[in-house]
C-alpha positions in Angstrom: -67.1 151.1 -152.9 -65.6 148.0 -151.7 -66.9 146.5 -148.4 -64.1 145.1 -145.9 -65.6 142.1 -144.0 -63.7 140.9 -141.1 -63.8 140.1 -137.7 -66.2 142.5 -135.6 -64.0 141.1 -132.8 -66.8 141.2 -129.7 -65.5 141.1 -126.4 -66.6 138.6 -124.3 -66.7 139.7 -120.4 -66.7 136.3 -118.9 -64.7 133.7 -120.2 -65.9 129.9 -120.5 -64.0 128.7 -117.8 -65.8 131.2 -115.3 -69.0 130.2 -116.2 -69.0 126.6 -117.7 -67.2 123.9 -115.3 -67.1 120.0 -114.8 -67.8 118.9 -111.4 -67.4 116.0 -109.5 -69.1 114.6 -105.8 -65.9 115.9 -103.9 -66.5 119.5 -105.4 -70.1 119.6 -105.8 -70.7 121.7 -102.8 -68.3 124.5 -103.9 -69.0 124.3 -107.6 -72.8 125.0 -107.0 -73.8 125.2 -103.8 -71.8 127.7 -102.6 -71.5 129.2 -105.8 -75.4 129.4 -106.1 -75.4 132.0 -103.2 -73.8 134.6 -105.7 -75.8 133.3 -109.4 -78.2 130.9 -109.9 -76.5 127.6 -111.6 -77.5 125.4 -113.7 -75.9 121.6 -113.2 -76.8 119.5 -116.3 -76.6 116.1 -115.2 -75.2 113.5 -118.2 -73.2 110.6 -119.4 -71.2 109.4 -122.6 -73.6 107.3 -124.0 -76.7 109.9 -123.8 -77.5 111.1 -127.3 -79.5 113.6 -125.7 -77.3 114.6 -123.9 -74.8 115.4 -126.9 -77.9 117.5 -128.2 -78.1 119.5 -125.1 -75.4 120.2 -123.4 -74.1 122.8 -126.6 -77.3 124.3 -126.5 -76.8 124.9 -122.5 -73.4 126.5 -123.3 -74.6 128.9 -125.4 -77.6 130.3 -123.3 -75.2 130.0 -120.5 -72.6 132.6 -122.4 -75.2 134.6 -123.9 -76.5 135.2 -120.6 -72.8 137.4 -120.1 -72.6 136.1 -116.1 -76.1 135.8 -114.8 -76.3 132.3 -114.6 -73.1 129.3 -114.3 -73.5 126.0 -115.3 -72.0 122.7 -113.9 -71.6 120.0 -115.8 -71.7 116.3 -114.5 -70.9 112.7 -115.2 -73.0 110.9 -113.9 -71.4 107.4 -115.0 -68.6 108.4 -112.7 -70.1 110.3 -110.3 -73.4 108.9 -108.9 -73.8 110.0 -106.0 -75.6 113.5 -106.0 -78.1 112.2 -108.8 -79.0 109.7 -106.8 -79.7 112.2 -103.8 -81.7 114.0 -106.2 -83.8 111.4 -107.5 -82.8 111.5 -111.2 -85.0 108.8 -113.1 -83.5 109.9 -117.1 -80.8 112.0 -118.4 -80.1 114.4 -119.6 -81.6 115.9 -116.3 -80.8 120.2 -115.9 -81.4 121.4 -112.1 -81.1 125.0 -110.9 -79.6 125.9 -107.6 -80.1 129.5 -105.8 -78.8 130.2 -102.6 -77.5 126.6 -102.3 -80.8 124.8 -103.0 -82.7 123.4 -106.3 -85.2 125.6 -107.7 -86.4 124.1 -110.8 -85.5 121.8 -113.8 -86.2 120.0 -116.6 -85.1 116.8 -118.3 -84.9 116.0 -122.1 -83.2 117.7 -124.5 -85.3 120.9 -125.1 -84.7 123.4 -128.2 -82.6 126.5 -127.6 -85.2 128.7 -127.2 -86.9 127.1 -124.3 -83.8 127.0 -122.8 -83.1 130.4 -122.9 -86.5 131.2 -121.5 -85.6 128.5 -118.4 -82.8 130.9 -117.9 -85.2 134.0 -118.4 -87.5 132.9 -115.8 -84.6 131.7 -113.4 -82.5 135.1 -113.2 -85.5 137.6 -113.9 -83.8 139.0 -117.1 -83.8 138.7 -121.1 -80.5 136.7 -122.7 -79.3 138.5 -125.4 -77.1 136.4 -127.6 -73.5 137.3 -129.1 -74.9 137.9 -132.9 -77.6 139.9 -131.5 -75.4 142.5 -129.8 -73.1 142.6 -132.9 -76.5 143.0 -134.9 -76.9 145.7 -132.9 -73.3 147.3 -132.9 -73.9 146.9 -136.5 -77.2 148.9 -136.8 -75.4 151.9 -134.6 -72.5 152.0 -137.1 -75.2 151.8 -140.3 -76.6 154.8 -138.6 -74.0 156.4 -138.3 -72.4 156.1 -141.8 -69.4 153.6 -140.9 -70.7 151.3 -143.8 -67.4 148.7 -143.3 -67.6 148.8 -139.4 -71.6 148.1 -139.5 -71.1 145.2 -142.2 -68.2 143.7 -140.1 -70.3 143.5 -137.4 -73.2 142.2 -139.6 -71.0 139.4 -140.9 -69.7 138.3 -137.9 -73.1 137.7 -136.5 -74.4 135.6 -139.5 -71.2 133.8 -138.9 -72.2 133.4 -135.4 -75.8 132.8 -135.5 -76.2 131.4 -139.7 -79.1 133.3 -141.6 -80.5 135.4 -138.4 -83.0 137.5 -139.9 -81.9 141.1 -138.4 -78.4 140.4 -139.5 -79.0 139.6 -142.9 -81.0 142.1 -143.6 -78.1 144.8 -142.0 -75.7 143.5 -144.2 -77.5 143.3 -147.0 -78.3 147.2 -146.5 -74.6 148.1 -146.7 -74.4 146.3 -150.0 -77.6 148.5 -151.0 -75.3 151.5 -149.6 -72.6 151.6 -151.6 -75.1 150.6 -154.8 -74.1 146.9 -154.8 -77.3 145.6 -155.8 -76.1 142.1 -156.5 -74.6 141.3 -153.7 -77.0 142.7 -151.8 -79.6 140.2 -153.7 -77.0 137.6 -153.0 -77.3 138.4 -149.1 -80.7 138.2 -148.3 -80.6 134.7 -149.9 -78.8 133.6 -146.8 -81.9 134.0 -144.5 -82.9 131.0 -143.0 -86.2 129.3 -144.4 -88.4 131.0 -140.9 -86.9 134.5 -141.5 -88.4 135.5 -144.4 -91.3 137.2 -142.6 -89.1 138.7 -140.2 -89.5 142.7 -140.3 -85.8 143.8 -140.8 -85.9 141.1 -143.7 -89.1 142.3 -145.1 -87.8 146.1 -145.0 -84.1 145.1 -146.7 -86.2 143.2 -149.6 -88.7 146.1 -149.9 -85.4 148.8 -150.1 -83.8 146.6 -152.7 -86.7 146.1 -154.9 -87.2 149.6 -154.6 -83.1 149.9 -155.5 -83.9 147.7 -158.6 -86.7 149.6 -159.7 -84.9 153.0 -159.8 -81.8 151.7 -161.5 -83.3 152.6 -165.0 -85.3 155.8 -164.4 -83.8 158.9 -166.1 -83.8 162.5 -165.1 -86.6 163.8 -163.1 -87.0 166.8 -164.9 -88.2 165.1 -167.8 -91.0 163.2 -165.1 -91.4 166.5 -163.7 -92.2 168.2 -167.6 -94.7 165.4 -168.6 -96.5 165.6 -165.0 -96.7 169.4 -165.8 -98.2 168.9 -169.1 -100.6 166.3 -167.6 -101.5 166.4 -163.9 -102.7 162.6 -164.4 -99.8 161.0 -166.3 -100.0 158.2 -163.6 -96.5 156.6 -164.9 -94.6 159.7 -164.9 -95.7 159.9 -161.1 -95.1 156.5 -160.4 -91.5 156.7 -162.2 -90.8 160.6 -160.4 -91.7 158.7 -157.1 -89.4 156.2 -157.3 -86.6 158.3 -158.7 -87.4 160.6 -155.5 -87.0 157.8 -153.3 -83.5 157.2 -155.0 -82.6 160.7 -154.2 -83.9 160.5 -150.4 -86.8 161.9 -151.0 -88.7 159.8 -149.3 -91.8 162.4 -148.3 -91.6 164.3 -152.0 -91.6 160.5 -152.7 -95.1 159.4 -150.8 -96.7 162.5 -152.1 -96.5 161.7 -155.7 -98.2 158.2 -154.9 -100.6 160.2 -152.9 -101.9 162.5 -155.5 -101.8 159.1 -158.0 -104.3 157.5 -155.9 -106.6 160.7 -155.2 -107.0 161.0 -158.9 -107.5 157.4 -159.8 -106.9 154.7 -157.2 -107.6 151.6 -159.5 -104.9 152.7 -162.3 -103.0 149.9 -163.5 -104.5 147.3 -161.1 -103.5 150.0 -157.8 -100.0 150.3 -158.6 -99.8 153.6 -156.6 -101.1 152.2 -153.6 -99.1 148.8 -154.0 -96.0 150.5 -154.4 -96.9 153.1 -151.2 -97.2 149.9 -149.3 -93.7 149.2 -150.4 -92.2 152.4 -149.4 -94.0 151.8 -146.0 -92.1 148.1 -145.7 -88.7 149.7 -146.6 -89.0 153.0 -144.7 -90.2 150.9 -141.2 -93.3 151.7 -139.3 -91.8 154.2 -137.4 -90.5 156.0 -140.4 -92.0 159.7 -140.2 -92.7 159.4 -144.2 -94.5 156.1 -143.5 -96.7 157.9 -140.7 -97.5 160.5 -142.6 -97.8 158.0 -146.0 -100.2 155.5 -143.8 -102.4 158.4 -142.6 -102.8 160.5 -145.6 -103.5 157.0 -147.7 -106.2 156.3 -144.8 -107.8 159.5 -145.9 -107.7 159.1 -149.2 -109.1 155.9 -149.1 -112.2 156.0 -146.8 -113.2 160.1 -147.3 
């Protein structure tokens, strides 16, 4: 099955032009005074030759429209309009205030990462930002849930355009690929993650679902497993193998209970491959997983009875 990639298309409710304006000392008062008695607005003070400034003011655009209305901003020159920073006191640029209900509340000057920007704008309106990618990350785990493969990876795709190698949507995409039994590209996917995602739990259980992909590719028919289990309870390879050919299948509790038994009769076999390979199942599966509840506790017993 072929994927079709293209445009998620997510609506944004507020365009730019509602929420991000240039001001000047004749429209100051109505651009964020009187516009701070509805939202809180940020006015990001700045000039042409302020490095800084080019860093931040990008990065105050983007919280701005991630937080979908709840906060404005207002930009301003202040090479050509002096006046208000100079009521305000402004020593450096780039210099962010926040008005509500027509007065300054807080602010900041330098030009501070995106994530401390977005919790400025957390604190100031009481509320979490969610950015574009993350809602399509989201769209995109409904639609993987639901079995619309092409919709979710659309929506998947659009966000890594969106937001490059974001962890969550990464690891969605490269589940679709796992899906439809594209192994490789799947692999190829999850090398996008950026270099801090790696740990990242979404990324950690798409790895663990392709490895365990991988590992089943070359397994045979389970009733041979099944026969050679029969004829020796402790066959610990024909359990491991029947496991992970379960675990193809779906199986994921028949799946967990073959490791189960493999690690009641002899937990050290081949350097705890049973319990290694549980753990795996437990990454893939999620935490809240019921075969990984029921794994984790049963393994617990096992373990310290």
């Amino acid at each position: 099955m072929e994927l079709n990639i293209g445009s998620a298309g997510a609506a944004n409710p507020a365009a730019a032009g509602d929420l991000i304006k240039d001001t000047t000392t004749q429209t100051f008062a109505k651009d964020v005074i009187e516009a701070s008695r509805e939202v809180p607005v940020l006015v990001d003070f700045w000039a042409p030759w302020c490095g800084p400034c080019k860093q931040l003011t990008p990065v105050l655009e983007k919280a701005v429209m991630a937080a979908r209305g709840a906060v404005k901003l207002v930009k301003m020159n202040i090479d050509e309009h002096p006046a208000v920073a100079q009521q305000l006191r402004v020593q450096s640029i780039p210099a962010v205030f926040a008005f509500k209900n027509g007065q300054p509340v807080d602010g900041f000057m330098g030009a501070l990462p995106e994530s401390q920007v977005r919790s400025f704008i957390e604190t100031l309106t009481g509320g979490e930002t969610v950015t574009p990618a993350e809602e399509l990350v989201a769209a995109g785990g409904e639609a993987l849930e639901a079995g619309d493969i092409n919709l979710a990876a659309q929506a998947f795709a659009q966000a890594i355009q969106d937001e490059p190698g974001l962890p969550a949507a990464v690891a969605g995409l490269a589940r679709c690929y796992l899906a439809t039994g594209d192994l490789d590209r799947a692999r190829q996917t999850l090398g996008l993650v950026r270099p801090d995602g790696k740990n990242d739990v979404d990324y950690k259980a798409a790895e663990a679902a392709l490895s365990l992909a991988e590992k089943a590719g070359d397994l045979g028919d389970t009733a041979e497993l099944e026969a050679r289990i029969a004829a020796n309870p402790k066959d610990h390879q024909a359990r491991f193998d029947l496991a992970l050919a379960l675990n193809a299948r779906g199986d994921r509790e028949g799946a967990v209970d073959q490791l189960l038994i493999s690690v009641e009769y002899d937990r050290t076999w081949n350097e705890e491959a049973a319990r290694k390979q549980l753990v795996e199942f437990f990454e893939a599966y999620g935490p809240k997983d019921e075969a990984t509840l029921y794994g984790r506790r049963r393994l617990s017993s096992i373990l310290f009875s």
